[in-house]
N, C-alpha and C positions, 0 to 999 in steps of 0.2 A: 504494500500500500504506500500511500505518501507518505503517510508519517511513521518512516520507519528508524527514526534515530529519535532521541531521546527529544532533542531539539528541537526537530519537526513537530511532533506529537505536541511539545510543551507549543509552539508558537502558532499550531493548527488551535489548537483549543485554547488559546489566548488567557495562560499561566505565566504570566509577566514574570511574574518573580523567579520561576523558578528557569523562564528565557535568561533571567536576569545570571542568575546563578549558575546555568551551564557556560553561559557566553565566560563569565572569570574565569572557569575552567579550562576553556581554550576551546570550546566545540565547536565543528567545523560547521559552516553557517551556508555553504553551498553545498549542492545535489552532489549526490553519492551514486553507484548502481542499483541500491538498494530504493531511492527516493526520484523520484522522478522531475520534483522542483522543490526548490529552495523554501527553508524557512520563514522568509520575507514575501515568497509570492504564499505560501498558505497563511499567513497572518493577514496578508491582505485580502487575497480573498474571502475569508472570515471575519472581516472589517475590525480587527483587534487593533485600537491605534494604540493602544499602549506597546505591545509588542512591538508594532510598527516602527516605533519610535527605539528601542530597546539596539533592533535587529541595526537601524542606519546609521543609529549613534556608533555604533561596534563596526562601520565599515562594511555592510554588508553589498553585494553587487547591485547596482540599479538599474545595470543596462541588460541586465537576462532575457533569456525570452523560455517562452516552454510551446507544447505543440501545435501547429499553424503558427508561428510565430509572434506570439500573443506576450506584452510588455508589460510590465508591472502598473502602467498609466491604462492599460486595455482593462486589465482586472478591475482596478480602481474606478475607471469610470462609468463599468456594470453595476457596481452595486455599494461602493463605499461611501460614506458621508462626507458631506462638504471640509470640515476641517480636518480628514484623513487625508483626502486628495491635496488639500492645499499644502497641507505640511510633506508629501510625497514633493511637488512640481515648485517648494521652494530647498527641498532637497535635494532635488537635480537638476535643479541652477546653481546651485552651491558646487559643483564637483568643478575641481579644474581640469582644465583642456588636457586631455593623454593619459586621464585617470575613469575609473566608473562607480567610485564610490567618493564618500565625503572625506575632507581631508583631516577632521578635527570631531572629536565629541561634543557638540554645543546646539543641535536643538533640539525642541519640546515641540508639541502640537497645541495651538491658541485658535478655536472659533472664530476669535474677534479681531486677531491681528491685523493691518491691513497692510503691514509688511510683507507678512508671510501671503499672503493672501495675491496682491501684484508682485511677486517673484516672475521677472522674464526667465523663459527657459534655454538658453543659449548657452555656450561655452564648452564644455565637454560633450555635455549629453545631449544637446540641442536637438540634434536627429529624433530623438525616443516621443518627442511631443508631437508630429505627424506620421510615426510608421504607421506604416499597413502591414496588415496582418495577412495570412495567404488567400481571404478573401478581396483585399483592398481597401478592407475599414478601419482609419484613424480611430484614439478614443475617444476624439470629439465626437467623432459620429457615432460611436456605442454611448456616450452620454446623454446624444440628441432623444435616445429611443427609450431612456427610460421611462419606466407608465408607474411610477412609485413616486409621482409627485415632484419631486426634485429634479428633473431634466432642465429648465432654464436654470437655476442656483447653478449645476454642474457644469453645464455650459459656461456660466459666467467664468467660474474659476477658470476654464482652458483660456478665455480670452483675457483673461488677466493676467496669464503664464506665459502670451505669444513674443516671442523674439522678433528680430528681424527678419525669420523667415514666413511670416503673412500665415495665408490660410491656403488649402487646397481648395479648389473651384466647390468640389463636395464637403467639404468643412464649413465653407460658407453658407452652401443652402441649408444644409441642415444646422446652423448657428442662427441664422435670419428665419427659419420655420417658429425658433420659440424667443427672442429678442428683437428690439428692434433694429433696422439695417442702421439706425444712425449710430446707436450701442455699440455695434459689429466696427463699422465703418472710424470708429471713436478708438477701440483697441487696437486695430489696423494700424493707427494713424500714431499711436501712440508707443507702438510697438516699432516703427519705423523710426521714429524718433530716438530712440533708445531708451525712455524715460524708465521704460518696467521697469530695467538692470538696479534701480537704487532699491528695488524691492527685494533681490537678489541679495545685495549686498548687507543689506540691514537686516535680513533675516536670522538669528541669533537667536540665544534661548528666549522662551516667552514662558507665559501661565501654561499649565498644561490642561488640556482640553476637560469639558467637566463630564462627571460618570452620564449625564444623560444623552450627549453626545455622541460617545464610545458606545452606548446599550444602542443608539440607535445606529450607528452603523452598522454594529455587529446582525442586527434584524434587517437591514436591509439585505447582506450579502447572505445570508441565510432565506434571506425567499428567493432571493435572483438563483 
């Protein structure tokens, strides 16, 4: 099964502490033969941000993918909650260029930040915010499709996260089906500008997100 090391199992079932406790011990935090993906993609898919948070602070990989080519920003934007997502996409605008994890242990996940919140995604990992998967669908575009209420919020976050690399033609339509083109047309612009990148950069530890938060991401990635 997936969780087949100690680690997995703890970070699939979202046992912070005891993620907390394997990681001092030195547990290996990437796939195995025995596991088939990473600690950090079953955490996230389980919407556990505390783990989440555990798994990136400890340098876990950000740019993985697992089968059809599916990215931690693809899980995420299935079924996670808005302050998981945002503390992921100001985590990998934090990575520097020729690296795929963070360089330093220092953040937390904040609802309310609005730092973490406009983190542009460029630099290292730039690429992981428009792949396609082997179908050709961005997680913008799995974002656009959630029917769990939150699809324009989720959306927001991606437009808040765009670098200087815009939007794909289909990122577009399906970000202007549930915002306005001026909203779309407003992160474009501003993404061009450079202006996110100070969101990037001031991103740093904050409050950590509140239990009701975490229960409810954890319930959404448990219906998706």
């Amino acid at each position: 099964s997936d969780a087949g090391t100690p680690l997995a199992w703890a970070a699939g079932g979202g046992h912070a502490a005891t993620v907390r406790l394997l990681l001092s011990l030195g547990a290996d935090m990437e796939p195995t033969s025995d596991v088939k993906v990473s600690a950090l993609f079953l955490a996230v898919g389980s919407g556990h941000t505390e783990v989440v948070e555990a798994l990136v602070n400890a340098r876990a990989c950000l740019d993985g993918t697992v089968e059809g080519n599916t990215t931690l920003l693809h899980v995420a934007a299935g079924c996670a909650g808005a302050p998981l997502l945002r503390f992921l996409l100001a985590s990998v605008a934090s990575v520097p260029p020729g690296s795929n994890s963070l360089p330093t242990k220092t953040k937390q996940c904040d609802p309310e930040n609005e730092e973490v919140a406009n983190a542009a995604v460029g630099g290292g990992l730039g690429h992981i915010l428009h792949s396609a998967d082997l179908e050709g669908v961005t997680p913008l575009q799995i974002a656009a499709k959630r029917d769990d209420g939150t699809a324009a919020v989720i959306v927001r976050c991606f437009l808040a996260a765009l670098a200087d690399g815009g939007m794909t033609p289909q990122e577009l339509e399906a970000a202007e089906a549930l915002v306005s083109a001026e909203e779309v047309a407003a992160a474009l612009a501003q993404s061009a500008s450079g202006d996110g990148a100070a969101g990037a950069r001031g991103a740093g530890a904050v409050a950590e997100v509140s239990e009701g938060d975490k229960q409810a991401s954890v319930e959404a990635c448990q219906k998706g």
